[in-house]
N, C-alpha and C positions, 0 to 999 in steps of 0.2 A: 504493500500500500504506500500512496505517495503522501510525504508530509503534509501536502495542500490538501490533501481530502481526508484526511485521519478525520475520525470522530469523536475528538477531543474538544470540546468546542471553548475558545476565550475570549469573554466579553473585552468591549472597548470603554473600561471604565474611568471615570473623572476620579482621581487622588488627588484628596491635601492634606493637613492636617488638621484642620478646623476643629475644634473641641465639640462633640456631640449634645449639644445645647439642648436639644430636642429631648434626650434620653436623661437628663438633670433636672427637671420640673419632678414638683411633687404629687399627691395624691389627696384627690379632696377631703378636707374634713368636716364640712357645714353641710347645708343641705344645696344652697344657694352654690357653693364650686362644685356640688357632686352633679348637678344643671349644666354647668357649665362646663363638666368631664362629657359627659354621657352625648354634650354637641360636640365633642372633640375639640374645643378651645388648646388651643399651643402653649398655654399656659400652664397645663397640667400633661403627665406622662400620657401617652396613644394608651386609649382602652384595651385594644386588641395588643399590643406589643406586652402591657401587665400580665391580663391573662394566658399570653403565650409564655411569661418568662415566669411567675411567680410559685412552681411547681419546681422549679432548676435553678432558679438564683435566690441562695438565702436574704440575700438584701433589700431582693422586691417580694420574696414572700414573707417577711419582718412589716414592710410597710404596707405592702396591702393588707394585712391584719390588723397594722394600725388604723386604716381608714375602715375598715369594716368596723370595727370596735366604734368608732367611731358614730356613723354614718344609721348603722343598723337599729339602736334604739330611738335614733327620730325620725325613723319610716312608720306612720301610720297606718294598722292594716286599714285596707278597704282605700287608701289615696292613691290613685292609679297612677297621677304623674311620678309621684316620688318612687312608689313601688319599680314604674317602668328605667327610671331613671337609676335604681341601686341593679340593676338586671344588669346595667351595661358594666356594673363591677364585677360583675359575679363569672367567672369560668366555663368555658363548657365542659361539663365531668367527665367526656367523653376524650376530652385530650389525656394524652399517655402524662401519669403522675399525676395527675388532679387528685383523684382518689383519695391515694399517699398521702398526698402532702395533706388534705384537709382530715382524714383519722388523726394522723398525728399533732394537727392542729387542735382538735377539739381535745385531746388529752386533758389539755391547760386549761380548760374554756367552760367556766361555770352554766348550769339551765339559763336561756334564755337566746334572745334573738340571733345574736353572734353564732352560737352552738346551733341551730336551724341550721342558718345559712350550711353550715360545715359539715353535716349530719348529712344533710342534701346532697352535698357533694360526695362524701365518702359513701351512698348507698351503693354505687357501681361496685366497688372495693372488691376482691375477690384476698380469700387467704385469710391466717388466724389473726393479722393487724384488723381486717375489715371484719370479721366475725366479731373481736373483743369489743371493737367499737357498740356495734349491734347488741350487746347483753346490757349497755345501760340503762336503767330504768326512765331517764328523761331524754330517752331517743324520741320525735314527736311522732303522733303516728302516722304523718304526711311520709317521714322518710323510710318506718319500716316499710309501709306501702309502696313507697317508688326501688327497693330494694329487694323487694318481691319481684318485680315485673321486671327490675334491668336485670337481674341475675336467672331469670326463666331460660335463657338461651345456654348459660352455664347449666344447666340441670339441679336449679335450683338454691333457694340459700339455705345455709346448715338453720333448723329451728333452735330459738331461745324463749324462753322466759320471759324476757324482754318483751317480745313480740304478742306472745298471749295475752298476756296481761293487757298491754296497753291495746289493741287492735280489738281484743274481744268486751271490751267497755266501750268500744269507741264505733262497735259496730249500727247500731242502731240509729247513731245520727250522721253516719254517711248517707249519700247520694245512692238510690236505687240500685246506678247502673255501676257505682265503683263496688258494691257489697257482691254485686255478683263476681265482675272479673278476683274480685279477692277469692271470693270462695270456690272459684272454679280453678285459679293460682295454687292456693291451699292444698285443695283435691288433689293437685297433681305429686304434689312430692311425697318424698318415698319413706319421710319419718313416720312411726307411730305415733307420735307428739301431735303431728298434723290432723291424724285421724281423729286424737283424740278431744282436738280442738273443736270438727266439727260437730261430732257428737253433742260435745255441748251446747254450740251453737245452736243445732236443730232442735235440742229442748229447749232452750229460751226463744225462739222463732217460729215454734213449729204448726203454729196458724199462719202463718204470714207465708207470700209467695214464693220466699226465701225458704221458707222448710222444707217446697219442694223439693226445689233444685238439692239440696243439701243431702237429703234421701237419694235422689238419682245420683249423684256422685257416691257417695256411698256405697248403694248397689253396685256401682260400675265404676268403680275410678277412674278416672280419662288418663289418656296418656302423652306427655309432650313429644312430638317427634319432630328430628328436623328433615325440610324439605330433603325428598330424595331428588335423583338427577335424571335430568329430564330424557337424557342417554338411557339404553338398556346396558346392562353390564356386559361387559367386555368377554367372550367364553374361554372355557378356560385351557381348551386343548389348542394346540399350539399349530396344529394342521389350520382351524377355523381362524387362530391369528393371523396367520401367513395368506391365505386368499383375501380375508380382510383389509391387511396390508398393501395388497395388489390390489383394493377395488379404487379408483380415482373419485368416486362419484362424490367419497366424503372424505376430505383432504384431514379435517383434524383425528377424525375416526382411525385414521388411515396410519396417521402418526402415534397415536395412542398404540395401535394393535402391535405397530413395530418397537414400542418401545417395553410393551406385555412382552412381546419375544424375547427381549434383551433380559426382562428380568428372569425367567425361565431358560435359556440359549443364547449369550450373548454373541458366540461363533456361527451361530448360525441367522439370529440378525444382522449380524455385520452382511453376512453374504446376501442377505437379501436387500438391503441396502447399497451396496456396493452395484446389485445387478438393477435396478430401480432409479438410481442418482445421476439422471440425463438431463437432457431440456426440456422434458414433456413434464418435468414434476419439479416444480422451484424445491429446492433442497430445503429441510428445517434443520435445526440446531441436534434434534436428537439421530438425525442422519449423520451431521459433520462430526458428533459424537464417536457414534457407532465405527466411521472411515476411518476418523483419528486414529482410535484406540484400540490394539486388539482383544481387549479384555478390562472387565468391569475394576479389576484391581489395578492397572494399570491406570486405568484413569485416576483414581483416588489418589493413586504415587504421585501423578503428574502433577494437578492440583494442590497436592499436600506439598510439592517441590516448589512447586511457585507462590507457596506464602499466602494461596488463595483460601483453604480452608485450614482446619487445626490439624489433630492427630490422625487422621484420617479415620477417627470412631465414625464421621457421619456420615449416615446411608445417602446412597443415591435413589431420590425420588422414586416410588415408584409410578411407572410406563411414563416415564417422564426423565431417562438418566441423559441429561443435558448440561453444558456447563452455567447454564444462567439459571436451573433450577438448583444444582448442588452449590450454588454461592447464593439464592435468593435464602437457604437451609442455615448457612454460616454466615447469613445477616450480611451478606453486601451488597444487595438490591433492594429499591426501595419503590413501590408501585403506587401511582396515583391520576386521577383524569384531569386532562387541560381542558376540559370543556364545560367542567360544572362546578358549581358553588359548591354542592355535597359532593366534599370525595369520594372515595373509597373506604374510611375510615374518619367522616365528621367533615366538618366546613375545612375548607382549602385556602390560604393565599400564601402568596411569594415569602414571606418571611417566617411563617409558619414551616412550611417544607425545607427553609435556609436548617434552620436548626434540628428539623429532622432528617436532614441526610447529612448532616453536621457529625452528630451521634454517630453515624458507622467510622467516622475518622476522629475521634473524639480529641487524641492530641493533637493537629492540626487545626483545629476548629476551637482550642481551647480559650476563654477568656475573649471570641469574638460575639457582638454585637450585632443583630440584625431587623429592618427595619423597613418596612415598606410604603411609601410616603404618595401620597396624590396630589399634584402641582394643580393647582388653578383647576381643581376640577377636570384637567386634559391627561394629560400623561402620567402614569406610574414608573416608579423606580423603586429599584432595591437596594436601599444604603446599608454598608456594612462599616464598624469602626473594631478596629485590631492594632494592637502594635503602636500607638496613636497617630495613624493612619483613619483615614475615611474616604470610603470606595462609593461609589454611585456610578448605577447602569441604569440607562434611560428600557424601560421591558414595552416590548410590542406586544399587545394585549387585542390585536385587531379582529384575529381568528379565532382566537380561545381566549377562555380566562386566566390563564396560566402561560408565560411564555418559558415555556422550558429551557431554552438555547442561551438566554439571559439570565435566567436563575443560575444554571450549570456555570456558564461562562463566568459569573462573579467567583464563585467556588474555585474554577477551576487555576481564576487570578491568583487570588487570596494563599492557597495552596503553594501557587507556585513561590509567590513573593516571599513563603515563608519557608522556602528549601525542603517544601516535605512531598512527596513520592505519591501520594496519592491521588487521582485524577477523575473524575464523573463524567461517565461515557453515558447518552440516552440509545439504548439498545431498542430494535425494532420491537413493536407493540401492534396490536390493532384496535385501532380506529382512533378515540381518543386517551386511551390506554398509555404511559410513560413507565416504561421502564429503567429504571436510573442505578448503572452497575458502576459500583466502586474498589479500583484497585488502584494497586501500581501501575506509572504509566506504559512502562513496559510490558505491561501481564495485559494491558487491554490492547494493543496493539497485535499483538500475538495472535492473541485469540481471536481475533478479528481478521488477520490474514491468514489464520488455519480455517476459517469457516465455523467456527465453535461458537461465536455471536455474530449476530446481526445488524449491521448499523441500522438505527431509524432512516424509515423514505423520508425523503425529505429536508435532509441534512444539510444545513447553512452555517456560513461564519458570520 
């Protein structure tokens, strides 16, 4: 591959050193500046930059506890501005550490409004941190309730004490339609505890419409399952993989069935791959795979040689042994959509994503600052301060929400400027799909003139 087209991409950004003025404002304490946060006034820190940093910088999560402490006992319930207005402080629970950091916040944090807010946040919590939290008796019962429904997709939350007590007093003056989803939630998990909750229930309900339903769960406990796929399973003799493999009609079918072979025959994958890898079939990644290597251990050598994965304890995906699935396994891919507000994992923007593909390079990325700013309402950019340096790329946002080439390219500055080896290649994806691999610049170039990754269509400087 020629250096002019390498898929390394490096933004053309403005450096000086200007003091980051922007990121030195404080955090409302009145009601009148929490107004004046929530319009994003410059006088106070970017809402969205708090929330993104106050989970991983102890210094903004010190202060935003001060302005909570603050802020929260002169919220009136039922005054919709102030309410609307303390929202714009609060986290979404959904970002990586929120959780965390609010259990361990509430530790300190005597009954009352403060302790809500935090209780809220840590209901997603998974683990004995987010369990202990949950056993205290002035948990509200908005937050066991909202701790029920986000952990339903985990299979459920461990039952406590906590929980009965306060949710089965509190049953009677909920809303119709929340007693049901509770007690159909309830129904479903696998404690005796839970059973024995409803039970009770249905004797203090058991005229009411609620006693029904309560009996029919009973009789019949439901069961939560997650969505199966909308594929038939793949069969399992390896005769039915190999025609499979040869049918073109369904290209990702086709890939799958070859990569079932490799887990079961990876010598006699390779061969059929090998006899298949023409012009009539664009080649996929677990094809360049299979050419590579001739054998599944060898691959894990190769990779464990080039610094891409650890000991080589980790398995290769299965019907999927590719090398951008066995580094997505060793955390050096990071996936998300240029096209929507909801990623793939919660709301999306440029400085958000800075800091999480930050994380796979964590000593390179240490002690920087990132920041995404809207000029006169026209154009964004994504300011970074490092080093005391301050970086600005003007992001083309015309196509997508997300300019990926621009976000990458700041990274891929930033890195170099600081003598470190690691580099953010955007690997082909489909449709609005970003696949963002991080290595050594040497290990992605590689890989990419072996045929082992695929550059994004599309590819500009």
């Amino acid at each position: 591959m020629r250096e002019a087209t390498a898929p390394i991409p490096y933004a053309s950004a403005e450096v000086d050193d200007v003091a980051p003025t922007r990121l030195m404002q404080p955090l409302p304490m009145t009601l009148r500046e929490l107004e004046r946060f929530a319009q994003e006034d410059e006088d106070f820190l970017p809402p969205h930059w708090v929330r993104m940093r106050l989970a991983v910088d102890p210094e903004v999560g010190a202060a935003w506890l001060q302005s909570l402490r603050a802020l929260a006992p002169l919220v009136t319930p039922g005054d919709k501005a102030s309410e609307e207005a303390l929202e714009v402080l609060i986290p979404d629970s959904r970002r990586e550490g929120i959780a965390g950091f609010a259990a361990q916040a509430v530790d300190n944090e005597p009954p009352g409004p403060v302790a809500d807010h935090l209780f809220a946040l840590a209901a997603s919590g998974r683990g004995e941190r987010g369990d202990r939290v949950f056993e205290r008796m002035d948990v509200p019962v908005s937050a066991h309730l909202l701790r029920l429904s986000t952990l339903r997709d985990h299979g459920g939350m461990p039952w406590s004490e906590a929980f009965e007590t306060r949710v089965f007093s509190a049953m009677g003056s909920l809303p119709r339609e929340a007693q049901a989803w509770t007690v159909r939630l309830v129904a479903e998990l696998k404690d005796p505890a839970a059973r024995a909750f409803l039970v009770r229930l249905e004797a203090a309900v058991s005229a009411a419409p609620l006693g029904a339903e309560i009996r029919r769960f009973l009789a019949e406990p439901p069961t939560f399952e997650l969505p199966a796929f909308e594929e038939d399973p793949l069969p399992d003799d390896i005769e039915a993989l190999e025609l499979l493999a040869l049918d073109p009609r369904k290209p990702e079918r086709r890939v799958l069935a070859l990569g079932a072979m490799a887990d079961r025959d990876w010598p006699r994958a390779r061969r059929l791959a090998s006899s298949i890898a023409s012009d009539e079939w664009r080649l996929d990644e677990v094809v360049g795979a299979l050419l590579i290597h001739p054998s599944r251990s060898v691959m894990l050598e190769d990779f464990e040689r080039r610094g891409l994965i650890g000991d080589g304890s980790i398995a290769l995906p299965k019907y999927r042994p590719s090398a951008r699935e066995l580094m997505r396994r060793h955390g050096r891919v990071v996936r998300f959509d240029t096209a929507s507000q909801e990623g793939l994992d919660g709301i999306v923007d440029h400085d958000a994503l800075a800091y999480r593909l930050a994380r796979i390079a964590p000593v390179t990325f240490e002690g920087v600052d990132f920041l995404e700013e809207l000029d006169n309402g026209e154009s964004i950019a994504l300011e970074a301060w490092v080093d005391g340096r301050h970086y600005r790329v003007e992001l083309d946002t015309g196509r997508s929400v997300i300019d990926p080439y621009g976000l990458l390219g700041l990274l891929n500055v930033i890195a170099r400027d600081r003598k470190r080896p690691e580099r953010f290649m955007l690997a082909a994806a489909d449709k609005s799909v970003a696949d963002v691999v991080v290595a050594p610049e040497k290990e992605l170039r590689s890989l990419v003139d072996a045929g082992l990754l695929w550059i994004r269509a599309g590819f500009k400087w």
